[in-house]
N, C-alpha and C positions, 0 to 999 in steps of 0.2 A: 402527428397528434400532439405534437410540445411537450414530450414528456420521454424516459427512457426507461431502459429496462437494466439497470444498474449490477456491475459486480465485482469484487477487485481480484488481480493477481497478483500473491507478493512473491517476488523472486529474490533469491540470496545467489548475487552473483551470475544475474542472468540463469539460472536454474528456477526454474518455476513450480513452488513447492507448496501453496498452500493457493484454494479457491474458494472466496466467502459466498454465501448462498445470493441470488438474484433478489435485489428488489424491485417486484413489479410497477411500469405506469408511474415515476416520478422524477421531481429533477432533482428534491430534497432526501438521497435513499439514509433511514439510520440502520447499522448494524449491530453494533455493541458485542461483536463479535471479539474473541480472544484465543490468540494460538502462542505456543511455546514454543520456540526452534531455537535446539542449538546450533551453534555460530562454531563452525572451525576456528581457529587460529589466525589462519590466512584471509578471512574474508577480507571482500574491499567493499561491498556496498547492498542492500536492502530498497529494492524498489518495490514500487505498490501502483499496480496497473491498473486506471481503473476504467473498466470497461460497458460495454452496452449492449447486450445481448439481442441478437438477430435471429428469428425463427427461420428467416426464409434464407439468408445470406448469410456472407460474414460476418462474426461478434466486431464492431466499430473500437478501436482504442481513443477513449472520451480524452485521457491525458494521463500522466504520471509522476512522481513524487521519488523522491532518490533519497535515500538517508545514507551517507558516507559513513566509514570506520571514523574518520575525522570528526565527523558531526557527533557523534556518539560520545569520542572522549573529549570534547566539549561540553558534553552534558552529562557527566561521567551518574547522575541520578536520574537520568532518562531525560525524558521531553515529553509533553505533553499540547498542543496548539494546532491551530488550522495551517495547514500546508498549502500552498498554488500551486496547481497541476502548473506541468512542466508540458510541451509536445513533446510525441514521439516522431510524428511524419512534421517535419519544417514547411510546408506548405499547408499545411490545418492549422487555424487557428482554434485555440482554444483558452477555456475561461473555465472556472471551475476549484475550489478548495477542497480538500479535506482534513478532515477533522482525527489525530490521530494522538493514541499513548506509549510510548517506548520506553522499556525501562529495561536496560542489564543486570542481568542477575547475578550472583557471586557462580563460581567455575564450579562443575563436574566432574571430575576427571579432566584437568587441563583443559577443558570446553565452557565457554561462557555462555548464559542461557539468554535469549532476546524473550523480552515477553511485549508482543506489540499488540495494539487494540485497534481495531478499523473502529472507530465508535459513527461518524455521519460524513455528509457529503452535500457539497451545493452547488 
């Protein structure tokens, strides 16, 4: 139909821990969505899956976006910009940005706070 049914998964450290709601029927989804996850100590990295939901079959992984511990104290005041999907399978090509806000927070109890924003996608 040329169009998808969009939705991301962010995992911290391959742990899959937050799931943003589906936007129906487009290739443009905006979310504006925002989650707080504390970050152990040890993490190495913050991916954001973003996906294409299947009623009949398997959800498709559209492409993904990796944000390192590196990357982070790089930006030690967060990041805010369009991201280029990455693949996940090396035989899929894929095309695709999203549109994202990260910003570390000061500690909790020894635990740093990630406040990330899925805001759009194209």
């Amino acid at each position: 139909t040329g169009s998808s049914d969009p939705y991301c998964i962010v995992k911290i450290d391959d742990e899959a821990i937050i799931r943003t709601a589906t936007v129906w029927k487009t290739l443009s989804p905006f979310w504006g969505e925002e989650y707080e996850v504390h970050l152990q100590p040890t993490f190495h990295s913050v991916s954001i899956y973003v996906m294409d939901e299947d009623a009949l079959s398997r959800d498709d992984v559209i492409g993904k976006v990796c944000i390192t511990r590196d990357m982070l104290a790089e930006h030690p005041k967060g990041y805010s910009g369009w991201m280029s999907l990455s693949e996940v399978d090396p035989d899929e090509e894929v095309q695709g940005e999203i549109h994202l806000r990260v910003e570390v927070q000061g500690s909790q109890g020894g635990r740093r706070l990630l406040c990330c924003t899925v805001l759009e996608a194209r």
